[in-house]
PASEBA-1860 file (N, C-alpha, C; in nm, 3 decimals):
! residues 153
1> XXXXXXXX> 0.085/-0.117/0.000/0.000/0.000/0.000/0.090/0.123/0.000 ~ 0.091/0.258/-0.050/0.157/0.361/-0.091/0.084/0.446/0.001 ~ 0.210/0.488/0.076/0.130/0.597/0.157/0.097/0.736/0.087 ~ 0.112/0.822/0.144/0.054/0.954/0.101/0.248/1.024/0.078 ~ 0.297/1.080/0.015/0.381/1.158/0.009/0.424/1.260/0.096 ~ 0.553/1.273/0.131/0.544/1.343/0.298/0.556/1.501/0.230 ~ 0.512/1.574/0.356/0.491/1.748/0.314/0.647/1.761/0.277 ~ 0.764/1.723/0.306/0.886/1.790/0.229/0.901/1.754/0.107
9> XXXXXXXX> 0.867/1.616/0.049/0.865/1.569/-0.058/0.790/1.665/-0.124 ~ 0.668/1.744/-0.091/0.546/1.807/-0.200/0.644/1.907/-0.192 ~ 0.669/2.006/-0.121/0.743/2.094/-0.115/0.875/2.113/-0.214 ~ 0.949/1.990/-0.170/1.073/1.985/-0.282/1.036/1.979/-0.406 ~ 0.917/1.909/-0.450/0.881/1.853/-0.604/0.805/1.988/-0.636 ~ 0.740/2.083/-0.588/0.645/2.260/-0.612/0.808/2.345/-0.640 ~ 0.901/2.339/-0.498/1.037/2.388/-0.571/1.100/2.357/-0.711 ~ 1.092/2.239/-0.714/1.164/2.231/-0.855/1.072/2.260/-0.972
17> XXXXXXXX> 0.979/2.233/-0.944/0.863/2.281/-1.071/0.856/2.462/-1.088 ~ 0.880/2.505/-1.024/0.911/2.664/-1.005/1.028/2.706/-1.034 ~ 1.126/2.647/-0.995/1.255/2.753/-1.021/1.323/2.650/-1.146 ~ 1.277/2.551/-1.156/1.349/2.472/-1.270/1.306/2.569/-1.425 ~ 1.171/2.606/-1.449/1.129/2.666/-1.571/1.237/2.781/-1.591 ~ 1.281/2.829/-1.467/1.368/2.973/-1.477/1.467/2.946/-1.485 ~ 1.550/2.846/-1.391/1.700/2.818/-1.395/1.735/2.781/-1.615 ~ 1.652/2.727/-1.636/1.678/2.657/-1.795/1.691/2.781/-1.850
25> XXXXXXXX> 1.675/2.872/-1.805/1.639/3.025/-1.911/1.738/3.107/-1.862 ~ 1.832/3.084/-1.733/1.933/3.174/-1.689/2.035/3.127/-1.769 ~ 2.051/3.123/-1.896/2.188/3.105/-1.937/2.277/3.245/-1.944 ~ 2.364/3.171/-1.951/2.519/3.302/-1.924/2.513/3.353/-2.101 ~ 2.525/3.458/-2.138/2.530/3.527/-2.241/2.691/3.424/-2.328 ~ 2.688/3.425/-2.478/2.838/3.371/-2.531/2.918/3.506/-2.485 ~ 3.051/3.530/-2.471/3.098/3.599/-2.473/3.121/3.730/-2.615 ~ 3.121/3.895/-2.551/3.094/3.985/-2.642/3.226/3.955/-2.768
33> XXXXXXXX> 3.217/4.006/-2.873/3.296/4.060/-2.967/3.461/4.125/-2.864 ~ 3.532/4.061/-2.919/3.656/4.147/-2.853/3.677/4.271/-2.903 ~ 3.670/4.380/-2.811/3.691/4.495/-2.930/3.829/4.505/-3.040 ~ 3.806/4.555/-3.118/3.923/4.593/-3.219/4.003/4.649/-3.175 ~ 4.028/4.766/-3.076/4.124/4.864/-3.044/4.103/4.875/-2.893 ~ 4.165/4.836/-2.809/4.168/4.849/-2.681/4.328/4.963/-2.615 ~ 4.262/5.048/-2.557/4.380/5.149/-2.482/4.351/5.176/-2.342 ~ 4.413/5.177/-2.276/4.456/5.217/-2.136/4.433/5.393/-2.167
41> XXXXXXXX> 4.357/5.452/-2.092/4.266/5.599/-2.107/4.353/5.724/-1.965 ~ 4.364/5.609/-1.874/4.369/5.681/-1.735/4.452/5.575/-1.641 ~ 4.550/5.628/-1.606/4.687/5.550/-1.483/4.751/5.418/-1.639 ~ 4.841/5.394/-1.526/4.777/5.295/-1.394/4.846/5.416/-1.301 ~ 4.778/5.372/-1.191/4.846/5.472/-1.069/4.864/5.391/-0.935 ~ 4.880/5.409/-0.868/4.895/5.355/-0.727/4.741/5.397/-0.656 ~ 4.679/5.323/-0.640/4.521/5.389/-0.558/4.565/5.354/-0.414 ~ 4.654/5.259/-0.330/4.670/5.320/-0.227/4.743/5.201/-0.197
49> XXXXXXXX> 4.833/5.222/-0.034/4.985/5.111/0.003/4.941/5.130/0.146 ~ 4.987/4.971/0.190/5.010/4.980/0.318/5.204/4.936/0.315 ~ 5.195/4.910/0.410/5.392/4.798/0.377/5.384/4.702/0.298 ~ 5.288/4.608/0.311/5.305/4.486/0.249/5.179/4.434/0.119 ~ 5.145/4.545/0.103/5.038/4.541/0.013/4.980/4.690/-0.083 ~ 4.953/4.691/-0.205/4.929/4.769/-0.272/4.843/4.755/-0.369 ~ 4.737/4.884/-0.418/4.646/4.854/-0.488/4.673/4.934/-0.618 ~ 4.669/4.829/-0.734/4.727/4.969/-0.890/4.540/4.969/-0.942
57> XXXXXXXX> 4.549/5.081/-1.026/4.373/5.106/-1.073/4.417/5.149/-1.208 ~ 4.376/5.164/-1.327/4.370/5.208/-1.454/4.223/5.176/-1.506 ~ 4.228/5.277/-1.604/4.072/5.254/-1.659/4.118/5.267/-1.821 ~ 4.063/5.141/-1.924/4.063/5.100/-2.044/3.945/5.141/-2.099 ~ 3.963/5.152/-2.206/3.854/5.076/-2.327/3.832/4.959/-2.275 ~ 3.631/4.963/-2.273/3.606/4.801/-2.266/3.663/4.742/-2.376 ~ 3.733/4.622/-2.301/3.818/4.503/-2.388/3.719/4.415/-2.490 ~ 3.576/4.392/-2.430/3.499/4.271/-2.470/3.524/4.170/-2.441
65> XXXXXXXX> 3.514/4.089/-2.551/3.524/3.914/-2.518/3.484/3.889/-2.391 ~ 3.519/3.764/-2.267/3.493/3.768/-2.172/3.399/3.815/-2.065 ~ 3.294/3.804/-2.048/3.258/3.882/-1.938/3.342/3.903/-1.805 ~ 3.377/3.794/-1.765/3.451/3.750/-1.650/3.625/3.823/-1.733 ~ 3.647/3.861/-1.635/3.808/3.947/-1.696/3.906/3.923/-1.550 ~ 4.046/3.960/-1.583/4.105/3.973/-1.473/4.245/4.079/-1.535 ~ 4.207/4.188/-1.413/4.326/4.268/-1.412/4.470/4.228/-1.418 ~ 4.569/4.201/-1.449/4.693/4.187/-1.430/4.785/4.306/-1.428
73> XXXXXXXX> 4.912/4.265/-1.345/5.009/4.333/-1.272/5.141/4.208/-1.339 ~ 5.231/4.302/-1.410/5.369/4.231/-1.381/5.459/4.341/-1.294 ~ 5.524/4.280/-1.199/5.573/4.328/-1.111/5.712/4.322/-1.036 ~ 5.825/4.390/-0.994/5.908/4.304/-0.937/5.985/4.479/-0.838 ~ 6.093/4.437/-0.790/6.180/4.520/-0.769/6.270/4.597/-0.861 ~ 6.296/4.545/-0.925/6.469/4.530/-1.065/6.312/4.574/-1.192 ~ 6.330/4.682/-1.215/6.303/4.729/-1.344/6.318/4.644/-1.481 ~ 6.408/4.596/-1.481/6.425/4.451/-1.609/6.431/4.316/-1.572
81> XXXXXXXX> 6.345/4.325/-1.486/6.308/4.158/-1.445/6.171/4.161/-1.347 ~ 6.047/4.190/-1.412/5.874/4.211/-1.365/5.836/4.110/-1.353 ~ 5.923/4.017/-1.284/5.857/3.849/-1.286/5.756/3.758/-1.185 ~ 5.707/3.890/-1.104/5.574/3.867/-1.010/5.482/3.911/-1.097 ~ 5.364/3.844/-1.081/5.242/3.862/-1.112/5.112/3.825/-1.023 ~ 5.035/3.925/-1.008/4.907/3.998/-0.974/4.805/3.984/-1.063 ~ 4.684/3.916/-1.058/4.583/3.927/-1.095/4.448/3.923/-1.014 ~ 4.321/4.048/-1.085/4.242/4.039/-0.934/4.104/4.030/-1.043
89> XXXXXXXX> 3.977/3.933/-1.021/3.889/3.925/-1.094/3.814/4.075/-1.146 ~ 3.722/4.105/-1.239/3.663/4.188/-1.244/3.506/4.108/-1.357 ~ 3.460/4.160/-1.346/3.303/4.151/-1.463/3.304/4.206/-1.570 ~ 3.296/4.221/-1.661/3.288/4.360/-1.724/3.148/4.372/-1.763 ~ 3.087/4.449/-1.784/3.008/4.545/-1.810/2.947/4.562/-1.936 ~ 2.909/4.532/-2.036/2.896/4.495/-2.177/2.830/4.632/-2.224 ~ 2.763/4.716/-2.177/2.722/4.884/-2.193/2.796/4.972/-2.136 ~ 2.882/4.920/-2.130/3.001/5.057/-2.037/3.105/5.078/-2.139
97> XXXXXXXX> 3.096/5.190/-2.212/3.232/5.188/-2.277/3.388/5.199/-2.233 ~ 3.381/5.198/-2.134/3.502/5.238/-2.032/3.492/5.088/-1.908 ~ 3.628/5.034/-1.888/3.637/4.944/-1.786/3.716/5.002/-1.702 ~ 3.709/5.031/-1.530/3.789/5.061/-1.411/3.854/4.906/-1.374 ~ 4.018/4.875/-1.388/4.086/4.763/-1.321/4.175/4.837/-1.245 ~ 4.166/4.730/-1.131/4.218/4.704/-1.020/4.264/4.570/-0.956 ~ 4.424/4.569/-0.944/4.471/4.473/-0.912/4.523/4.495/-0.759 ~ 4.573/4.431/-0.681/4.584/4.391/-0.561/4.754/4.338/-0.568
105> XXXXXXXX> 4.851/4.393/-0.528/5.011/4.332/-0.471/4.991/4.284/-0.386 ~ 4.997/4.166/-0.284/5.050/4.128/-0.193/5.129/4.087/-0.145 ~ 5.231/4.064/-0.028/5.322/4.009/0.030/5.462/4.065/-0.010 ~ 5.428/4.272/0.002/5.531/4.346/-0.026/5.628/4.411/0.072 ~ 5.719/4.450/0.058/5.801/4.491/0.162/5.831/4.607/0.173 ~ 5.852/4.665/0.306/5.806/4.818/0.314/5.918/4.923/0.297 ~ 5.862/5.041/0.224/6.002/5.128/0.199/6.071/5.038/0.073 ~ 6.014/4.997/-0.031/6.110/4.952/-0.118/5.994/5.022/-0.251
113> XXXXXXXX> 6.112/5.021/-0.320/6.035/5.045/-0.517/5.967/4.933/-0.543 ~ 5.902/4.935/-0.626/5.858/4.865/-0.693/5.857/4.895/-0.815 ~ 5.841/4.820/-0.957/5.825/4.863/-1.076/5.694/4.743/-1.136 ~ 5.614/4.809/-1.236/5.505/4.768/-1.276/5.458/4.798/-1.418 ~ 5.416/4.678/-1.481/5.354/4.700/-1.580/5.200/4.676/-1.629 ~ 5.108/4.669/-1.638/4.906/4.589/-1.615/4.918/4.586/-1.793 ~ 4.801/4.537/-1.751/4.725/4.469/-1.872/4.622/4.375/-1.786 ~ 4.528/4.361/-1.931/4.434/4.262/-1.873/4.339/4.180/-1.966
121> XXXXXXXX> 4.304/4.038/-1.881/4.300/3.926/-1.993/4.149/3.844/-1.965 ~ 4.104/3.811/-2.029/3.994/3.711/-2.002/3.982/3.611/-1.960 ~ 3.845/3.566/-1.896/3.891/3.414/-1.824/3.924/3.298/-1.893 ~ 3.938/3.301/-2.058/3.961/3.186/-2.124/4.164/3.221/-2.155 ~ 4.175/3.312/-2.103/4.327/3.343/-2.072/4.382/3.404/-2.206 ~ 4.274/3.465/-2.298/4.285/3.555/-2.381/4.332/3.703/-2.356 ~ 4.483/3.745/-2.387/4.537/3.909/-2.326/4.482/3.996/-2.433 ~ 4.483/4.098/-2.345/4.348/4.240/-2.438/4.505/4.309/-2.462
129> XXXXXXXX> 4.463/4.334/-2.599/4.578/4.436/-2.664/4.636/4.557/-2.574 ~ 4.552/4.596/-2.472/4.617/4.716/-2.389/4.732/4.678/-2.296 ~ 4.843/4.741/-2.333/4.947/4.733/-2.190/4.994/4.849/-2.150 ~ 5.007/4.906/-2.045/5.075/5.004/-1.979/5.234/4.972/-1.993 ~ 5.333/5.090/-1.995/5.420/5.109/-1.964/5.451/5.066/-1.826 ~ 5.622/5.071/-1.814/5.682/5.071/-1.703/5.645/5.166/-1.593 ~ 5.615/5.160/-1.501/5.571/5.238/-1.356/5.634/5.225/-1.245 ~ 5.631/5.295/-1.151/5.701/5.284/-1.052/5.628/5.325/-0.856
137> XXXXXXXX> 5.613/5.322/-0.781/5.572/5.319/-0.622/5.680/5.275/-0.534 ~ 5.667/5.331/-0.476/5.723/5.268/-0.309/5.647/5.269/-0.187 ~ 5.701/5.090/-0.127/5.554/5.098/-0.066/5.635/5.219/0.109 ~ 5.473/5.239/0.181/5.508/5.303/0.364/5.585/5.233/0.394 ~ 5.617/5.335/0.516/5.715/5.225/0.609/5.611/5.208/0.708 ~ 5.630/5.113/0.784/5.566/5.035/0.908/5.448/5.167/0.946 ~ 5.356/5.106/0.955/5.230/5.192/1.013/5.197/5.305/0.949 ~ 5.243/5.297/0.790/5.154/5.439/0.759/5.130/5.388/0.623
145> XXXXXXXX> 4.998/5.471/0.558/4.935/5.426/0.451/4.975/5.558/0.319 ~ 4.964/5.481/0.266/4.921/5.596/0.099/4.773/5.548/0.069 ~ 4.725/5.670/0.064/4.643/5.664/-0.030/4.582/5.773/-0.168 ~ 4.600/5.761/-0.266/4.623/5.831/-0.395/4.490/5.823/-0.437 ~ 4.413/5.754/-0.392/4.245/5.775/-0.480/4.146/5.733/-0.349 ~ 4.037/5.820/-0.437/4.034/5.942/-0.446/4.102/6.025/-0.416 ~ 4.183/6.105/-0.529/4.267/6.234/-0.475/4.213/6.301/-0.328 ~ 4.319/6.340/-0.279/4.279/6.427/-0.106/4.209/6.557/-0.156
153> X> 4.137/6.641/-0.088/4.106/6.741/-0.131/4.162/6.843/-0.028
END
């Protein structure tokens, strides 16, 4: 004999009949057109340092392709050898003609140069024609911060 179906069972089987019609319809967009001409507009700059950590910001031409993007940082001490690398996720925006990246240094040491170059690439590990030049920061010493953005007023 078959009993009656228990109230979580009805419940679970009304859930899936509800959000299943929608989940089938949330698909992720293909990725946009890569644009043709991608440039770096604004920085990169230093947006702000503690000792052991630093944040670079530049704003591009949306790149396309990808929705899912990631900022990159080549990085090092020695000006001819940028052989750390930094990358920090971003979204992009598919109506924004302009993308804001921001990458993240960590595990820096305080009172020293640094030298830097960005760019930035998609999550299928496709690099967007924009690269910045050579740059330069030094991070605080012990207990004090930079911060460069928003400019101070």
């Amino acid at each position: 004999m078959m009993g009656r179906p228990s109230l979580a069972l009805t419940l679970s089987t009304i859930a899936t009949l509800i959000v299943s019609p929608y989940s089938s319809r949330a698909q992720l967009l293909p990725p946009a057109k890569p644009a043709a001409h991608v440039k770096i507009i604004k920085g990169p700059a230093l947006e702000s340092a503690v000792p052991d950590m630093a944040t670079l910001r530049w704003t591009s031409t949306n790149p396309g392709g990808d929705d899912d993007h990631y900022a990159v940082a080549h990085y090092g001490t020695d000006p001819h050898d940028l052989s750390e690398t930094a990358r920090s996720h971003i979204r992009l925006n598919r109506n924004h003609p302009e993308t804001i990246f921001r990458v993240r240094l960590i595990g820096l040491k305080p009172q020293t140069t640094y030298y830097y170059w960005v760019t930035s690439m998609g999550s299928g590990g496709r690099i967007d024609p924009a690269k910045s030049g050579i740059n330069q920061f030094t991070t605080p010493s012990p207990g004090k911060v930079i911060t460069a953005y928003p400019q101070p007023k």
